[in-house]
BAFI-3210 file (N, C-alpha, C; in Angstrom, 3 decimals, decimal comma, padded with zeros to 6 digits):
// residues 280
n [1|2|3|4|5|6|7|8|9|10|11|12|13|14|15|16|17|18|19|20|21|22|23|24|25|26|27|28|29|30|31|32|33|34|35|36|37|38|39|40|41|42|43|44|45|46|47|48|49|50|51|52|53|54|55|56|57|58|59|60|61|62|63|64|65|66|67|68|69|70|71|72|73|74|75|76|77|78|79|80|81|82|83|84|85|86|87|88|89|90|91|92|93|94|95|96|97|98|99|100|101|102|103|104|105|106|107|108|109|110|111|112|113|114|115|116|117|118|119|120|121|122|123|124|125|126|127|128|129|130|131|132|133|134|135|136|137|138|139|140|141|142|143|144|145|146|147|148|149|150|151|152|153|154|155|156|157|158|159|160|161|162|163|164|165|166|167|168|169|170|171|172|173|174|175|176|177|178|179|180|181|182|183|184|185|186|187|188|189|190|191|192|193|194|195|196|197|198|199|200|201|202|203|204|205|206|207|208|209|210|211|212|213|214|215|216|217|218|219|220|221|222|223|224|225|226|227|228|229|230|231|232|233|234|235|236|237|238|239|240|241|242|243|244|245|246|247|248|249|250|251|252|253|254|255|256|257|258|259|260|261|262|263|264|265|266|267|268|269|270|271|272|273|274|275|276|277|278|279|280]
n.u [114,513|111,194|108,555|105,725|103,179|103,320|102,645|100,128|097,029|093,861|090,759|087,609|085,207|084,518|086,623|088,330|089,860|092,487|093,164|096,256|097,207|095,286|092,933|092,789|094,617|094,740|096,518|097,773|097,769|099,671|101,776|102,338|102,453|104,722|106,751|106,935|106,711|108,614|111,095|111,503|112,145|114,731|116,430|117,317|117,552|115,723|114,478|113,975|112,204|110,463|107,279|105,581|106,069|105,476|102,883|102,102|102,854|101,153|098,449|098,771|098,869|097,585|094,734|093,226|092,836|095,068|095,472|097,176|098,946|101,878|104,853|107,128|106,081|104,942|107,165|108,449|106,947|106,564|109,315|109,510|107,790|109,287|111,366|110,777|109,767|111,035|113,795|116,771|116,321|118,647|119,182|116,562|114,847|115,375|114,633|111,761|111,367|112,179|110,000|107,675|108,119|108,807|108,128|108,479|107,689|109,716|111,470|114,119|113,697|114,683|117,041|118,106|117,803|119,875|122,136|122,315|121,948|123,805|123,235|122,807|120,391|119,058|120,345|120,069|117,262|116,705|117,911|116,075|113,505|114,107|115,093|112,587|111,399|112,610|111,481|108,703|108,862|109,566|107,389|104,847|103,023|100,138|099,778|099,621|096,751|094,477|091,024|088,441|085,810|087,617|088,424|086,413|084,800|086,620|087,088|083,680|083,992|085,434|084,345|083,021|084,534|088,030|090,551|092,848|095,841|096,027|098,355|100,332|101,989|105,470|106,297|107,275|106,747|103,752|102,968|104,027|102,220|099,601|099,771|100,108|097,847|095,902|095,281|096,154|095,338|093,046|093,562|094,604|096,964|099,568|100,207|102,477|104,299|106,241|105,804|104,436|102,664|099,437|097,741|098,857|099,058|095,931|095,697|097,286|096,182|093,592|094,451|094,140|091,613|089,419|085,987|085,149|083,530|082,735|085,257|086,468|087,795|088,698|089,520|091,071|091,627|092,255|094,168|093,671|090,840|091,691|093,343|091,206|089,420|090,814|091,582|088,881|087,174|085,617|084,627|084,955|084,771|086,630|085,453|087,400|087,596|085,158|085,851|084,933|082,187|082,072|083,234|081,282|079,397|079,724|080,247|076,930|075,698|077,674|078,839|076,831|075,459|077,435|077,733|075,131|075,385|074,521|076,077|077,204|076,745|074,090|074,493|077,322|078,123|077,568|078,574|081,376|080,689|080,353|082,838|084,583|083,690|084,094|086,721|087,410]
n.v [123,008|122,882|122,785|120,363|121,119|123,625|124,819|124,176|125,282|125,927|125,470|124,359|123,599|121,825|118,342|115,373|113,153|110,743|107,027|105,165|102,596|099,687|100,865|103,276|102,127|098,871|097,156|096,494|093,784|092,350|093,354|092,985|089,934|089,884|090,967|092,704|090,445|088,339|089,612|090,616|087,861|086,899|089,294|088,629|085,748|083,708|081,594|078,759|078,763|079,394|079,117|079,128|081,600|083,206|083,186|084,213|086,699|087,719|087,259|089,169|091,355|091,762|090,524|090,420|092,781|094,275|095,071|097,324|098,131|100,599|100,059|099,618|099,221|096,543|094,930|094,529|093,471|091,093|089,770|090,301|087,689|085,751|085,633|084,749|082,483|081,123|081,993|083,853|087,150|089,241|092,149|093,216|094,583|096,829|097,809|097,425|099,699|101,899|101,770|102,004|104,336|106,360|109,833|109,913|106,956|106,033|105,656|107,013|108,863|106,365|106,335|108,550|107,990|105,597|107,294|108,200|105,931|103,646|100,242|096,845|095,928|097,981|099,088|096,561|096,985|098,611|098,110|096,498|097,690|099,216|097,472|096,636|098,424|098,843|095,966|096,650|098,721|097,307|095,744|095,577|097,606|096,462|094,990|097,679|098,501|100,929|100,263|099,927|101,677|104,046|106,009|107,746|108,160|110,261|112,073|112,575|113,525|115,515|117,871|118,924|118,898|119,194|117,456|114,636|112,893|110,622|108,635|105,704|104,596|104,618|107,853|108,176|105,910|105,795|108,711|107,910|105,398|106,891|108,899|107,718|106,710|108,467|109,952|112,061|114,201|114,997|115,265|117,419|117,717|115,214|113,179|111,111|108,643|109,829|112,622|112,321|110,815|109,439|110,403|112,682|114,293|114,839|116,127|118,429|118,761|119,976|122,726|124,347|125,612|124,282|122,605|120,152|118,207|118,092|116,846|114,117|110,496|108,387|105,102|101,726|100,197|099,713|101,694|103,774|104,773|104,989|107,329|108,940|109,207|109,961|112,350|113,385|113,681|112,594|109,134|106,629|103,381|101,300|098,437|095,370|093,129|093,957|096,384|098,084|098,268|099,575|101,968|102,846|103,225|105,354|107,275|107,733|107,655|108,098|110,432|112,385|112,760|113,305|116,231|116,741|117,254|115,018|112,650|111,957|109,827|108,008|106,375|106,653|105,186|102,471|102,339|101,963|099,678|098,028|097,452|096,705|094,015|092,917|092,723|091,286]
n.w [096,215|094,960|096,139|095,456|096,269|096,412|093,984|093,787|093,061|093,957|091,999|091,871|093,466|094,596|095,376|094,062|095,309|093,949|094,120|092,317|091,626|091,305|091,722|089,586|087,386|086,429|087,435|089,993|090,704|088,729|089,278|092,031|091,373|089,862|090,049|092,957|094,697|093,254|093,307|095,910|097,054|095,625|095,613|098,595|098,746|098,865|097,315|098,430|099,476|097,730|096,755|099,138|100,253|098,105|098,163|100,138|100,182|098,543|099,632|101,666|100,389|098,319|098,385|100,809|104,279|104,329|101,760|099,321|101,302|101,997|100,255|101,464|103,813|103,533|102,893|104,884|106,949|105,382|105,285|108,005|109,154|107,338|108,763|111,287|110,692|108,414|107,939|109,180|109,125|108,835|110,872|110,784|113,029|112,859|110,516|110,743|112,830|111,455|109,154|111,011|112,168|109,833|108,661|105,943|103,456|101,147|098,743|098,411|101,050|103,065|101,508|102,609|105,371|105,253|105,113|107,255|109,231|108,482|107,058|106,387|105,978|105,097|102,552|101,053|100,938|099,352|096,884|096,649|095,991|093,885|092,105|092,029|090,457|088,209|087,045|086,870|084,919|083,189|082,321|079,763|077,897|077,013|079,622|081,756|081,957|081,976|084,266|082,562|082,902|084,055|082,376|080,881|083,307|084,717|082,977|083,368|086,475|086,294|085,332|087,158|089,312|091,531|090,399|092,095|092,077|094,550|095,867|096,680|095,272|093,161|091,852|089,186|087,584|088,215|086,670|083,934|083,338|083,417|081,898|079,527|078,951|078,367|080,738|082,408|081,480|082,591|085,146|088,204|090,018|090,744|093,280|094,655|096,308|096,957|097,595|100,657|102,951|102,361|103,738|104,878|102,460|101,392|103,898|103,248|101,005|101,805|102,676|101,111|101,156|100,584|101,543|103,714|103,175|100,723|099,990|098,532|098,839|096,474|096,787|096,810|098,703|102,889|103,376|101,795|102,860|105,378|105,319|104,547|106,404|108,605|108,234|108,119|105,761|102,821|101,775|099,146|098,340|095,585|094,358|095,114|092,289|091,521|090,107|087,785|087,834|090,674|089,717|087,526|089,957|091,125|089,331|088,862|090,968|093,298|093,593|092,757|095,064|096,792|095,805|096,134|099,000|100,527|101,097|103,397|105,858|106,161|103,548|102,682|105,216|104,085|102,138|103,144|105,221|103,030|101,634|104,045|104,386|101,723|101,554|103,746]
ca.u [113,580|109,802|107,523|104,577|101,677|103,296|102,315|098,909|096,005|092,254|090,100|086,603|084,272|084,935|088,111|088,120|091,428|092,314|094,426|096,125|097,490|094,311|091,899|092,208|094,983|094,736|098,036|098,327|097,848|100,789|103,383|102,445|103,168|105,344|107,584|107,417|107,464|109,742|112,371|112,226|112,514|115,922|116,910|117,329|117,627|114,507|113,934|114,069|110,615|109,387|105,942|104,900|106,515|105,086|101,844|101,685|102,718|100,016|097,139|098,448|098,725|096,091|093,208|092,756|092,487|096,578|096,077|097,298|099,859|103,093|106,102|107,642|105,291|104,801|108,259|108,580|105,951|106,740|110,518|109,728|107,104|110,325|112,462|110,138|109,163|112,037|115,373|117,134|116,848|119,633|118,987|114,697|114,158|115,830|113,503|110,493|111,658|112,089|108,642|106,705|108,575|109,270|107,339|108,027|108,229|109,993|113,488|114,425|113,512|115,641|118,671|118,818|117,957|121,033|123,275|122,252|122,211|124,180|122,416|122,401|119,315|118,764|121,276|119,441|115,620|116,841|118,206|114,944|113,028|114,910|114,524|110,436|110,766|113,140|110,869|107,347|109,113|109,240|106,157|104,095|101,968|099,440|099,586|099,217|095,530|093,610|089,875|087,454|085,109|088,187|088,824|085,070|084,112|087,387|086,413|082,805|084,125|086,393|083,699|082,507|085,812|089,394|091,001|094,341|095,891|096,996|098,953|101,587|103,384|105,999|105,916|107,473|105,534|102,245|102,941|104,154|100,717|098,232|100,394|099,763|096,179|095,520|094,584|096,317|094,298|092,101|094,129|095,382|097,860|099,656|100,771|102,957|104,731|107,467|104,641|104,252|101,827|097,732|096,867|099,189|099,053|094,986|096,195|098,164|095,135|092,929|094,863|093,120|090,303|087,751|084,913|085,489|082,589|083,590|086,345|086,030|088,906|088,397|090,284|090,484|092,384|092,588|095,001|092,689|089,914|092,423|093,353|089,947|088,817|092,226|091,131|087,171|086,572|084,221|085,614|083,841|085,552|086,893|085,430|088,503|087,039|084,440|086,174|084,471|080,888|082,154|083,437|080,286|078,176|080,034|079,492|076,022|075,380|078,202|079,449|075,706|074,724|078,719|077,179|073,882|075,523|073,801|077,006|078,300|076,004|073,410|075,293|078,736|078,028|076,812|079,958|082,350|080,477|080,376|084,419|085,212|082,905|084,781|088,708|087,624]
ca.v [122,221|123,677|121,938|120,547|121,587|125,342|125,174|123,694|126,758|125,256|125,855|124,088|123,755|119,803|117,538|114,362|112,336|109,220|106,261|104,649|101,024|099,126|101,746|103,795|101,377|097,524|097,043|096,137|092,431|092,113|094,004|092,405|088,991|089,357|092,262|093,124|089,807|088,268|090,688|089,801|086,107|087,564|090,175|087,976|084,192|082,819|080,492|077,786|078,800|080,527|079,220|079,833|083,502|084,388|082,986|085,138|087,921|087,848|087,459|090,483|092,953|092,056|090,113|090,901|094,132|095,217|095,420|098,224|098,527|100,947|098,664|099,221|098,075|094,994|094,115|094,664|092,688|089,707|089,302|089,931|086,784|084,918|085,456|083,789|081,016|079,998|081,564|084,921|088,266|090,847|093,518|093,026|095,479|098,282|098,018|097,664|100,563|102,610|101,594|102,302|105,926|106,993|110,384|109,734|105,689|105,647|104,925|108,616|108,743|104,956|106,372|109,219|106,717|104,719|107,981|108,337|105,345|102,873|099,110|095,762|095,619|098,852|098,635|095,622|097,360|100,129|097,675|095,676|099,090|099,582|096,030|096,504|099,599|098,538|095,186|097,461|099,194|095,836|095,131|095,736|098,581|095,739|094,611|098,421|098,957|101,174|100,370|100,243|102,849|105,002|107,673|107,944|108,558|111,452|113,045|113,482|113,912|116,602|119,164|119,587|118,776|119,061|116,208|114,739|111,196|110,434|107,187|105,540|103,858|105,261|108,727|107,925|104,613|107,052|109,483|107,374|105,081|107,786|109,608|106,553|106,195|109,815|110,023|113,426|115,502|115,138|115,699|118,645|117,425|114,144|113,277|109,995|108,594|111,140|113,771|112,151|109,288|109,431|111,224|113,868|114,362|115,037|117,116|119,355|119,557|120,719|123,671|125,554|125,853|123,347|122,244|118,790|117,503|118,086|116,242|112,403|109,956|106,890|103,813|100,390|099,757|100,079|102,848|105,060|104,646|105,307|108,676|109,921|109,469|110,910|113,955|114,306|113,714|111,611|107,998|105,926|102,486|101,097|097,153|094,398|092,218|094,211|097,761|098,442|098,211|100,485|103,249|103,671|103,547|106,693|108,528|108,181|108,303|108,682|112,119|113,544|112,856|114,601|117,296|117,409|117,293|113,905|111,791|111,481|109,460|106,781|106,587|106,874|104,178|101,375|102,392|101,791|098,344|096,489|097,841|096,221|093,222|092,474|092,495|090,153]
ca.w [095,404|094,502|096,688|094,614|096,861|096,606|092,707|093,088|093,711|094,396|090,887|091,505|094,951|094,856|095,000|094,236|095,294|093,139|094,267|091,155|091,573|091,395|091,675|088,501|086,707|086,723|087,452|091,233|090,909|088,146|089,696|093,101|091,373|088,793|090,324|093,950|095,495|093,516|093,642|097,655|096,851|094,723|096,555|099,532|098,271|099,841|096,817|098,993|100,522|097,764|096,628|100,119|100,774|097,214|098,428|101,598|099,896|097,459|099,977|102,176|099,356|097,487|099,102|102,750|104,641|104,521|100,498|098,975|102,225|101,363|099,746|102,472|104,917|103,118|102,946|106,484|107,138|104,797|106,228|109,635|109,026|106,808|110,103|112,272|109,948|107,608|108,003|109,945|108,448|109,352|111,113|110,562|113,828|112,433|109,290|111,240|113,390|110,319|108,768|112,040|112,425|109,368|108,203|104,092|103,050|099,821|098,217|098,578|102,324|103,106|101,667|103,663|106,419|104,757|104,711|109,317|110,274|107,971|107,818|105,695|105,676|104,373|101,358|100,838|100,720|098,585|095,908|096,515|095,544|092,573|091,434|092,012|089,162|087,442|086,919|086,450|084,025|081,951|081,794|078,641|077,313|077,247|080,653|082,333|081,414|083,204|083,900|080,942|083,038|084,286|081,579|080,732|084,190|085,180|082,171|083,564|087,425|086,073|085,257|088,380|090,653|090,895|090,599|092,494|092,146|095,926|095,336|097,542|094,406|093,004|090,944|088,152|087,263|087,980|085,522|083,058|083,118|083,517|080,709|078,342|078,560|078,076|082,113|082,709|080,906|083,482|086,630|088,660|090,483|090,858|094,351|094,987|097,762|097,493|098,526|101,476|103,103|101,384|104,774|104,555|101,074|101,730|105,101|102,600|099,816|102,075|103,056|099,460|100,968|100,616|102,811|103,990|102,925|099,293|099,436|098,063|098,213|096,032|096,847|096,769|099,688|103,846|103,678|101,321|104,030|106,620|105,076|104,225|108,268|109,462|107,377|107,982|104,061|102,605|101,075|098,439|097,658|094,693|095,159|094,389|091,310|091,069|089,712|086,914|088,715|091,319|089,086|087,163|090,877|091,628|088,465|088,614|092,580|094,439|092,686|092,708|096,931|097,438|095,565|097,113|100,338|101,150|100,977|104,826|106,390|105,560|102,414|103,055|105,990|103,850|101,129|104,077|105,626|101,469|101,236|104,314|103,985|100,529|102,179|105,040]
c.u [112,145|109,276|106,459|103,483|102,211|102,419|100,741|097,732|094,532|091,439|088,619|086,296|084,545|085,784|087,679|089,763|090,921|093,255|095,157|095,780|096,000|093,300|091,588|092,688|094,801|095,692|098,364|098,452|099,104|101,642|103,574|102,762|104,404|106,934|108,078|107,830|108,528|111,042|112,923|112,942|114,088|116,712|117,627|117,155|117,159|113,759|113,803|112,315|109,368|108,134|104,878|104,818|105,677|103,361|101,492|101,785|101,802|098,439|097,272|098,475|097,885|094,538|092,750|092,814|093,908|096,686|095,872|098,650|101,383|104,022|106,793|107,118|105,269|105,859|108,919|108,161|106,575|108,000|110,766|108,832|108,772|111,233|112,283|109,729|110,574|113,872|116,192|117,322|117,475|118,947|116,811|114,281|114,566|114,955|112,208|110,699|111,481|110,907|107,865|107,018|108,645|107,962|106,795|108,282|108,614|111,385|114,109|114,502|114,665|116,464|119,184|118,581|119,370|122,322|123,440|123,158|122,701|123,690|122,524|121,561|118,116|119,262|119,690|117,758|115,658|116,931|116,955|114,135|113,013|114,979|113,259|110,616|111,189|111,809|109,394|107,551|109,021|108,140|105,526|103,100|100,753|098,944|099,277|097,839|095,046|092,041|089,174|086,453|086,260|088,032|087,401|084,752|085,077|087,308|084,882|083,380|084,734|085,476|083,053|083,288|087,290|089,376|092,423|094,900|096,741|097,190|100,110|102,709|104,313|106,076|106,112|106,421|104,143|101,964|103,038|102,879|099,215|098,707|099,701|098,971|095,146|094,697|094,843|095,681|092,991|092,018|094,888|096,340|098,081|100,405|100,933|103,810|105,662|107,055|104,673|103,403|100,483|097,561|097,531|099,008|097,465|095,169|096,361|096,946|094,093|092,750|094,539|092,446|088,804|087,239|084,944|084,565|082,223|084,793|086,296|087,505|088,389|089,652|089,791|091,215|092,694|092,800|094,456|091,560|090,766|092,620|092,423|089,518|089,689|091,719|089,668|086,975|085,925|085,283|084,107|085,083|085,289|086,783|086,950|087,098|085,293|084,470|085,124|082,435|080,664|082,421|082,111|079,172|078,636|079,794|078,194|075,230|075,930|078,404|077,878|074,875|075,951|078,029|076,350|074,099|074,429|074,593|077,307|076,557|075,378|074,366|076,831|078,893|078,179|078,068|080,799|082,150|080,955|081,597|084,905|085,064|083,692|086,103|088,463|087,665]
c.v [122,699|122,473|121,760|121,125|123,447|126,038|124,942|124,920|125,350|125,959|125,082|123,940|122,179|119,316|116,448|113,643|110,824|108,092|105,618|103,108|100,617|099,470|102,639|102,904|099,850|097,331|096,455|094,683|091,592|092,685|093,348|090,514|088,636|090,752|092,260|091,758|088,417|088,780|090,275|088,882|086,380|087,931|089,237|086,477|083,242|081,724|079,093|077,415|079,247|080,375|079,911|081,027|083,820|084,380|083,817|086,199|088,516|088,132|088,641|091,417|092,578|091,477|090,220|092,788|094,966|095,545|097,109|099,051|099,423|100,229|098,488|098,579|096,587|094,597|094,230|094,002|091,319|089,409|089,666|088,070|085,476|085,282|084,810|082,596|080,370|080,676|083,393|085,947|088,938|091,854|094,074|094,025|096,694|098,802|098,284|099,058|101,727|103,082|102,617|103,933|106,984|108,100|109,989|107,820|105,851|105,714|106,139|108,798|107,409|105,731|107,077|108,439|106,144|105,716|108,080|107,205|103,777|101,273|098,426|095,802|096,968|099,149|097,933|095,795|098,065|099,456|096,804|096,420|099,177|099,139|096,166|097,271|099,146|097,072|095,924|097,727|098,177|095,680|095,721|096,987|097,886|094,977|096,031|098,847|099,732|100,396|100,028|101,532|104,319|106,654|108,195|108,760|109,941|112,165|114,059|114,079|115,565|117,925|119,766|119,735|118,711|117,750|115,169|112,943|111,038|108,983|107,029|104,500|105,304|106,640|108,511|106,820|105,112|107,665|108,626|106,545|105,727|108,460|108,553|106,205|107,140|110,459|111,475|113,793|115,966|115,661|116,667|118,733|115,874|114,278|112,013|109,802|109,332|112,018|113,591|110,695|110,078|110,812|112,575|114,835|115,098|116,603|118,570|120,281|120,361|122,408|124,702|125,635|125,153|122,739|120,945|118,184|117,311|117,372|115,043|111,575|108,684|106,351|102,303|099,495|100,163|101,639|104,167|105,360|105,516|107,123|109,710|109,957|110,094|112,450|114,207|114,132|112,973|110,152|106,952|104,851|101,886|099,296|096,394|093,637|093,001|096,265|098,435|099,032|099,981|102,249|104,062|104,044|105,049|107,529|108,691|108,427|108,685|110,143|112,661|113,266|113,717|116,054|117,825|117,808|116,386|112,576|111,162|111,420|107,551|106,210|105,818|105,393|102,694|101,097|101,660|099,874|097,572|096,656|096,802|094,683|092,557|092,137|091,460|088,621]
c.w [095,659|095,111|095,806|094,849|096,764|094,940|092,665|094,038|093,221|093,120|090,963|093,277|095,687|094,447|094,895|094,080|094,833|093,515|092,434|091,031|092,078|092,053|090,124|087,781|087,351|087,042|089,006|091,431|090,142|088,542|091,269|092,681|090,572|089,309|092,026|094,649|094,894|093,344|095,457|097,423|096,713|095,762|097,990|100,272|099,144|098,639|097,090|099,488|099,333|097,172|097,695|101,136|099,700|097,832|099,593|101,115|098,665|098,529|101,092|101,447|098,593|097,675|100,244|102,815|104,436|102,932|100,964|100,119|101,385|101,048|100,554|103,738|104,678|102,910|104,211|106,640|106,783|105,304|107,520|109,872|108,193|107,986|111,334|111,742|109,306|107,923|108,539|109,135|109,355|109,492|110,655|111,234|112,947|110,908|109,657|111,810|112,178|109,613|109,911|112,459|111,659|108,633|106,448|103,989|101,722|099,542|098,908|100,181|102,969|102,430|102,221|104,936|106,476|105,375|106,488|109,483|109,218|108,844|106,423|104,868|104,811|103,242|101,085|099,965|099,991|097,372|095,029|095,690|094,249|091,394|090,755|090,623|088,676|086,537|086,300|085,526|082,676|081,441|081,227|078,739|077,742|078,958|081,987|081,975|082,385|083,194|083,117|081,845|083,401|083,696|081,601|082,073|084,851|084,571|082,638|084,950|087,193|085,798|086,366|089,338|089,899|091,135|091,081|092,347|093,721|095,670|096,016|096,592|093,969|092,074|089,552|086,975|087,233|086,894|084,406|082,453|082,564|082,143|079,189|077,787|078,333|079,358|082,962|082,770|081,980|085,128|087,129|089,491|091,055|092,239|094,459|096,077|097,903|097,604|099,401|101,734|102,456|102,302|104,924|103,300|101,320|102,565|103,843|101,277|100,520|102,806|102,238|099,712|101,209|101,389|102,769|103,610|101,372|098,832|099,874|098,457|097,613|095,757|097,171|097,983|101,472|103,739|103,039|102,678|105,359|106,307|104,695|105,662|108,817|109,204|107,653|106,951|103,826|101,837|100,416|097,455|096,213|094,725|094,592|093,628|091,046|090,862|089,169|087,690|089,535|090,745|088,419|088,291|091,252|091,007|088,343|089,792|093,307|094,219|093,150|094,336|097,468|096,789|095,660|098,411|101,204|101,199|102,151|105,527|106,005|104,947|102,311|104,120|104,959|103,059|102,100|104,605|104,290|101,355|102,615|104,337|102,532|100,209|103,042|104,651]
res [x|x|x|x|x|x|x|x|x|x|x|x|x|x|x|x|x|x|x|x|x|x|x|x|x|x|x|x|x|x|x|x|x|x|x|x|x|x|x|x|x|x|x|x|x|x|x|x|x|x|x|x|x|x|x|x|x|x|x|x|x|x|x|x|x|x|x|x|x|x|x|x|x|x|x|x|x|x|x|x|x|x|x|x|x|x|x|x|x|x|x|x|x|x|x|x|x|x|x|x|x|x|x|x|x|x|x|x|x|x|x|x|x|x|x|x|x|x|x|x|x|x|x|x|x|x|x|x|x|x|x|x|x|x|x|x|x|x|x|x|x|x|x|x|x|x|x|x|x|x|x|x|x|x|x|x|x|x|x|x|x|x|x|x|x|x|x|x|x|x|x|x|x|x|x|x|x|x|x|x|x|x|x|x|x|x|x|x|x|x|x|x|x|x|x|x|x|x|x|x|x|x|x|x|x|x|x|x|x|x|x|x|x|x|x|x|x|x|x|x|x|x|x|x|x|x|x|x|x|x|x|x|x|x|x|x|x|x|x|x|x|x|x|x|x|x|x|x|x|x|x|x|x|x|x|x|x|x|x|x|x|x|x|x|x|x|x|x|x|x|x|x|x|x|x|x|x|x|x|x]
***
C-alpha cells in the first residue's frame, strides 16, 4: 500500500496545516451531539443515565481543554468515568491501555488490536466507530457547513503556502466535506487519523524541507497546540464561538508576521494565552 507522505513533494516556502472538525468545517458540535455520544449511550445501553453521560460528554469534547480529543480518547475517557459512577464496563483497562499506547487511534488500528489481542470491549468500540460514521454520514448537506470565512481565506493562504488538512476525524468524512464545499481545490494533501496522530503527521511534513518557522498549524483544539510545540512550528488558534473572527485575524495578520518572520514570539505568545483562556 502507497504511503501518502511518499506522494506528497514540498511546492511553496510556507505550510500551513489545517485541522477540520470545528476549525475549517462547523461540524464538531453536531456530530458530538447528535452522533458520537449517542451511539455510546446505544452501543452500550447506558440510557438509564443518559442525560447526564450525554452531558459530560458534550463539555469534554467540546467546551473545556480535552475538546477536539481523538474518538478514542474520549470514549475511553467517558466509560472509564460511566464505570466509576453508574454501572461496570468490561474490560475498561484494556481500552485505556490501548488508548495510552497505541501509535495510530482509529478503527483500522483497533481491529488489528482486535485480530492480537481478542476483547469485548474492543468488538464493542469498533462497532461504536462505525455507528459514529455511519450516523455523520446521515446528516444533511445543510448541517456540514464549513465557516463563512473558510474558503475565502484558503484561497488567499494558498498563494503563498502549501496547504495540508491534519485532522484526527475520520478520512473519509474529511474528504467528502471539504469535497462538497469546493475546499480541495485548495489543499495539497489531506492527512486523517489513518496518517497517524496531528504530531506525527506534522513530524512527517516536515521531512520536505521546510524551516520550522514556516510552518503554521491552525486549530481549535488542545491537541492542535500540542502538535505544533511537539514539532517547533508555529500555532495560531481557531477561537470556539468565535471562528469566524479568528479566521479573518489570520488572513490579515497572522499569515503576514509568519511571513515576515515576526510570528514566534510576542505574537505567537498572546495567540496561545486568548486560546487557552477561552477552553478554561
Amino acid at each position: 500500500m502507497t504511503n501518502i507522505f511518499d506522494d506528497y513533494k514540498k511546492q511553496k516556502d510556507f505550510l500551513v496545516c489545517v485541522d477540520s472538525d470545528g476549525c475549517a468545517i462547523d461540524t464538531m458540535t453536531i456530530k458530538h451531539e447528535k452522533c458520537f455520544g449517542p451511539c455510546m449511550v446505544e452501543e452500550w445501553n447506558l440510557e438509564q443515565w443518559e442525560e447526564d453521560i450525554l452531558n459530560r460528554w458534550n463539555e469534554v469534547n467540546l467546551y473545556t481543554i480535552t475538546r477536539g480529543i481523538n474518538r478514542f480518547q474520549g470514549l475511553a475517557k467517558a466509560l472509564e468515568e460511566v464505570n466509576e459512577k453508574y454501572t461496570k464496563i468490561e474490560d475498561i483497562d484494556k481500552l485505556l491501555n490501548w488508548v495510552s499506547e497505541a501509535k495510530e487511534l482509529s478503527t483500522r488500528a483497533l481491529e488489528n488490536e482486535m485480530k492480537q489481542n481478542p476483547s469485548c470491549i474492543f468488538e464493542k468500540a469498533i462497532s461504536w466507530s462505525n455507528k459514529v460514521n455511519e450516523s455523520i454520514n446521515n446528516l444533511t448537506f445543510e448541517e456540514k457547513q464549513p465557516f463563512k470565512e473558510v474558503k475565502e481565506s484558503l484561497a488567499y493562504i494558498h498563494q503563498f503556502a502549501d496547504i495540508a488538512i491534519v485532522s484526527s476525524a475520520n478520512l473519509q468524512a474529511v474528504e467528502e466535506e471539504w469535497t462538497e464545499h469546493g475546499l480541495l481545490d485548495y489543499v495539497d494533501i489531506v492527512l486523517a487519523q489513518e496518517a497517524g496522530t496531528k504530531s506525527i503527521c506534522i513530524e512527517k511534513l516536515l521531512k520536505e524541507g521546510y524551516d520550522k518557522d514556516k510552518v503554521i498549524m491552525l486549530g481549535d483544539a488542545k491537541g492542535d497546540l500540542d502538535a505544533a510545540e511537539k514539532n517547533g512550528v508555529l500555532y495560531f488558534p481557531i477561537l470556539v464561538r468565535n471562528e469566524n473572527k479568528s479566521w479573518k485575524e489570520f488572513v490579515e495578520q497572522g499569515l503576514k508576521n509568519v511571513i515576515d518572520g515576526k510570528y514566534r514570539g510576542t505574537y505567537q505568545q498572546e495567540k496561545i494565552e486568548q486560546f487557552l483562556s477561552n477552553l478554561s
